[in-house]
N, C-alpha and C positions, 0 to 999 in steps of 0.2 A: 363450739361449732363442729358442722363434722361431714365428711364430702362422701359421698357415694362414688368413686371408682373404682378404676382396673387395679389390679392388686398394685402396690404401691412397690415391691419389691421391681415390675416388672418396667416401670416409669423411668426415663432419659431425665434424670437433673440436672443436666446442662438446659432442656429446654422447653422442660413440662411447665405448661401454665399453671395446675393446680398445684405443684409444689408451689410454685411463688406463690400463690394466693394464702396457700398452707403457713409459709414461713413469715410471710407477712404479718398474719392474721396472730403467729406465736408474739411475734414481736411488738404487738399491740395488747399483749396481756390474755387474750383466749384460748381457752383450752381446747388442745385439737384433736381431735380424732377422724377415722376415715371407716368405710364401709367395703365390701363387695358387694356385689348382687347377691348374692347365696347368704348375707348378712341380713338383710331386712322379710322381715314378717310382721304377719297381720293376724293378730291373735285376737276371737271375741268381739272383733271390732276397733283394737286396738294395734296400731302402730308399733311394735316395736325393731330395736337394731339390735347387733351384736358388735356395740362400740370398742374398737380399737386404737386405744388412746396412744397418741405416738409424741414422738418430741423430734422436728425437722431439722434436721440440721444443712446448712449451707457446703455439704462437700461430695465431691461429683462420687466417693467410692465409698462413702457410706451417709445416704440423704437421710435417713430417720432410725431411731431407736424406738422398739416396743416399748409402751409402760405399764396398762393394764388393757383385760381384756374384760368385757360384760354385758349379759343383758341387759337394757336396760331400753324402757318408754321411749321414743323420740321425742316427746312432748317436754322432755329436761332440757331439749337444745333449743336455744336460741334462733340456730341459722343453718339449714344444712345446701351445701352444694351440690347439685346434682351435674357431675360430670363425668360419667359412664359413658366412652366412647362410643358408636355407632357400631356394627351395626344395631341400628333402630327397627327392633323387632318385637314380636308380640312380647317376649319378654322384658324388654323395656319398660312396654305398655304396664305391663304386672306393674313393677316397679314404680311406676310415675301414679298406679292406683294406692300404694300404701300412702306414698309421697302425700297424697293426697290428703287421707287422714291424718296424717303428721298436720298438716296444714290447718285441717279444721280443729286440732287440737293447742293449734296458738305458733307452731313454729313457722317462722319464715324461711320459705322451699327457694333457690335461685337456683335455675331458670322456676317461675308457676309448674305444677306438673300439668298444669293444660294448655297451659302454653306449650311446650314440650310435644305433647300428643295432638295440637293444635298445626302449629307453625311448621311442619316439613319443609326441611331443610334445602330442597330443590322448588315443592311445588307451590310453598307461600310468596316465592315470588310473585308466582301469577296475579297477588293484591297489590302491585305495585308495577302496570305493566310501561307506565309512562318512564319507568326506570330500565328496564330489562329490553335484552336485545330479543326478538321475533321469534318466538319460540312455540312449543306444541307440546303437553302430556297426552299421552297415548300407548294403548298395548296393539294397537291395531296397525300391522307389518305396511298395508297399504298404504294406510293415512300417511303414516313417516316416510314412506318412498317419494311421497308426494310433495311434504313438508320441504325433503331434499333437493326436487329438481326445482321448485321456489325458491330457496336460498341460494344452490349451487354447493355452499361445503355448511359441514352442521358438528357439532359435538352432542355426542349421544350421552344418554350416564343413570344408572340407576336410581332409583329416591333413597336408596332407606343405608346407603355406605359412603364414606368418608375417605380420605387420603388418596385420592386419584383410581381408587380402586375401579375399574370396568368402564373408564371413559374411554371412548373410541372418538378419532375424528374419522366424519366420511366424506367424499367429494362425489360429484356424481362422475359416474362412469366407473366407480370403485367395484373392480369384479367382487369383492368383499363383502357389497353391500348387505346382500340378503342373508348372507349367514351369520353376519354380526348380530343385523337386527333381530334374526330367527335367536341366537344365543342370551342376548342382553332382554328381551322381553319372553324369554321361555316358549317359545312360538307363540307368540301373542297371548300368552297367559298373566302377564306382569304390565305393569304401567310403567313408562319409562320418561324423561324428559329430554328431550331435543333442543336444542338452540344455536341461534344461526352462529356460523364461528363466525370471534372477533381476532384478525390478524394483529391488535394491538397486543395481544397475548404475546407475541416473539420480541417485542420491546421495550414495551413499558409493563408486562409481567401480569400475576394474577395478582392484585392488590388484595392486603386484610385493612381493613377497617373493625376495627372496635369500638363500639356503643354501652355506655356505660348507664342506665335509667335511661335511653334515650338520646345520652349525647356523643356526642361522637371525640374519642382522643384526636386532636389537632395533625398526628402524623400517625404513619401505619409503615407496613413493610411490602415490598411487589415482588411477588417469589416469579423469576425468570427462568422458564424450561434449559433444560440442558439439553446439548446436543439435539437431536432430530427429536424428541418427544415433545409432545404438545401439550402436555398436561404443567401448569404451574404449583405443584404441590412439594414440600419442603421432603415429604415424607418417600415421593419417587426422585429424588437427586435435584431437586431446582433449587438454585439461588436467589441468597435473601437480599435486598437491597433498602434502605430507607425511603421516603419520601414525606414531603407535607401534602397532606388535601387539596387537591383544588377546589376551586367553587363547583364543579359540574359535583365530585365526591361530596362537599357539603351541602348541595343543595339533594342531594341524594338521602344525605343522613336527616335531612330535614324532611323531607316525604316519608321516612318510615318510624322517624324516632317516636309521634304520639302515638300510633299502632301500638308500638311494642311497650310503652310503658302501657297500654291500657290492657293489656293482655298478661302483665306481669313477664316481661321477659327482659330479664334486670343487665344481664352480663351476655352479649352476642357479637359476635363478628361476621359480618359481611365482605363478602367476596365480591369484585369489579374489576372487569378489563375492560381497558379503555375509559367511554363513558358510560359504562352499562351494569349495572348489578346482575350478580349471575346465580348468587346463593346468600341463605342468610341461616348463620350458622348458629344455634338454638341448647344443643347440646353437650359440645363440650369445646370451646372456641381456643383456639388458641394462639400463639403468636406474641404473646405479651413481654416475652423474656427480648427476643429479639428485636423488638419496637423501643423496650428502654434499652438495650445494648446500644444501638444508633444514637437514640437521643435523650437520654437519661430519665425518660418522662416519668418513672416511678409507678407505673398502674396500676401495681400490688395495693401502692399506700391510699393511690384513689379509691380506686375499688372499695376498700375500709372504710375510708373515713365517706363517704355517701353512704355508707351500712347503717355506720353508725348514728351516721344524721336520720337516715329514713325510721332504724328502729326508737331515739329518744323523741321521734314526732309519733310514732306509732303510725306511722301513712304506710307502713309497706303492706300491708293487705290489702 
């Protein structure tokens, strides 16, 4: 197997997802390697990587050792993970086109790469709107002014970036308004999404949910904003907390789980405050370490063993 991410030197092994899935995956007998961007080509019509075979190891100041380095076909691997953080840009797009050909040449791609280029990580909610709180994509300054005196307070946020990056909350009356909106949509040259703010966000947090083929892990984590910031993201200062699903959370995972298996989107986490889905995260999900810290769930070893069930049926195409 072999993951497509960010250089691997630059990764938190206290609480990278694809490390665990990495070290897991050694510990299950697989040979592991990992990718960059700048690693994959498409030569002739042909797929290839510049695999970089590593061996993980479990310690927070030194998580993996080089073993070899080589061209070599994708079509050798069995499984490759596609978890290249965001931003989701035309280069991506490049990347999720080789992916492709890896695919029709017999390897199984997680996440599909058209799922991937499909499912946008803000605006595929809008297939699911019986789930999601009153919201609007738009590049149009007006339309959103408008959206706002509607709701009264809104959280704004780019499509295509991650980790809390550019979300604003607006109230109306916010002398701020217009220059936010002028900034986050390029004067209306950019598509943005809007949605109505959920104040369960300051208490019961921005939940992750993980779906695994479909189903949903039993319990997740609800990252709680710190001090005066609104945004629930681990990676601007918010605390992590446990919790199990409720039924409103599972009948949530139940509205989207057959979508995403039919689309191939194997490994995803979804974001919820309160009762509302607010993102469904396609690209590189994470959360996993801190979900079995709480409650020992093991999602590394799930993860594997449905791999390995899908690939000895051959159903994962």
């Amino acid at each position: 197997m072999a993951v497509v991410m960010d250089p691997i030197q630059s990764l938190n092994p206290k609480k990278d997802t694809s490390l665990a899935l990495m070290l897991e995956a050694q510990k299950q007998g697989w040979e592991v390697s990992y990718l960059e961007m700048g690693d994959l080509f498409l030569k002739n019509g042909e797929a290839l990587g510049l695999l970089r075979r590593v061996e993980i190891l479990d310690d927070l100041k030194e998580w993996f050792r080089p073993i070899s380095t080589a061209l070599e076909p994708l079509s050798q691997l069995d499984v490759i993970l596609m978890r290249k953080d965001p931003p989701f840009d035309i280069e991506y797009v490049m990347a999720t086109y080789i992916l492709e050909k890896a695919e029709e040449a017999g390897v199984w791609v997680i996440n599909k790469a058209s799922a991937i280029r499909d499912m946008n990580e803000k605006l595929f909610t809008a297939w699911f709107p019986q789930c999601c709180p009153p919201s609007l994509i738009s590049r149009s300054i007006p339309a959103l002014r408008e959206f706002l005196a509607e709701q009264g307070k809104i959280v704004v946020k780019p499509t295509h970036k991650m980790g809390g990056q550019s979300i604003f909350f607006l109230a109306q009356g916010d002398p701020n308004t217009q220059v936010i909106l002028e900034e986050i949509t390029h004067r209306g040259s950019t598509f943005i999404m809007a949605q109505a703010y959920i104040p369960d966000i300051k208490t019961g947090g921005d939940k992750r949910i993980i779906l695994i083929d479909g189903e949903p892990i039993p319990y997740g984590i609800a990252r709680i904003p710190s001090g005066d910031d609104h945004r629930g993201n681990l990676a601007v200062g918010a605390s992590a907390k446990g919790f199990e699903l409720t039924e409103r959370d599972l009948w949530i995972c139940n509205q989207i789980g057959p979508k995403l298996r039919e689309k191939g989107a194997f490994f995803v986490g979804i974001d919820v405050i309160g009762d509302y889905m607010t993102e469904i995260n396609v690209t590189s999900p994470t959360g996993i370490r801190e979900i079995d810290h709480f409650f020992g769930t093991e999602i590394p070893r799930k993860f594997w063993e449905k791999v390995d069930q899908k690939l000895q049926s051959s159903g994962h195409a």
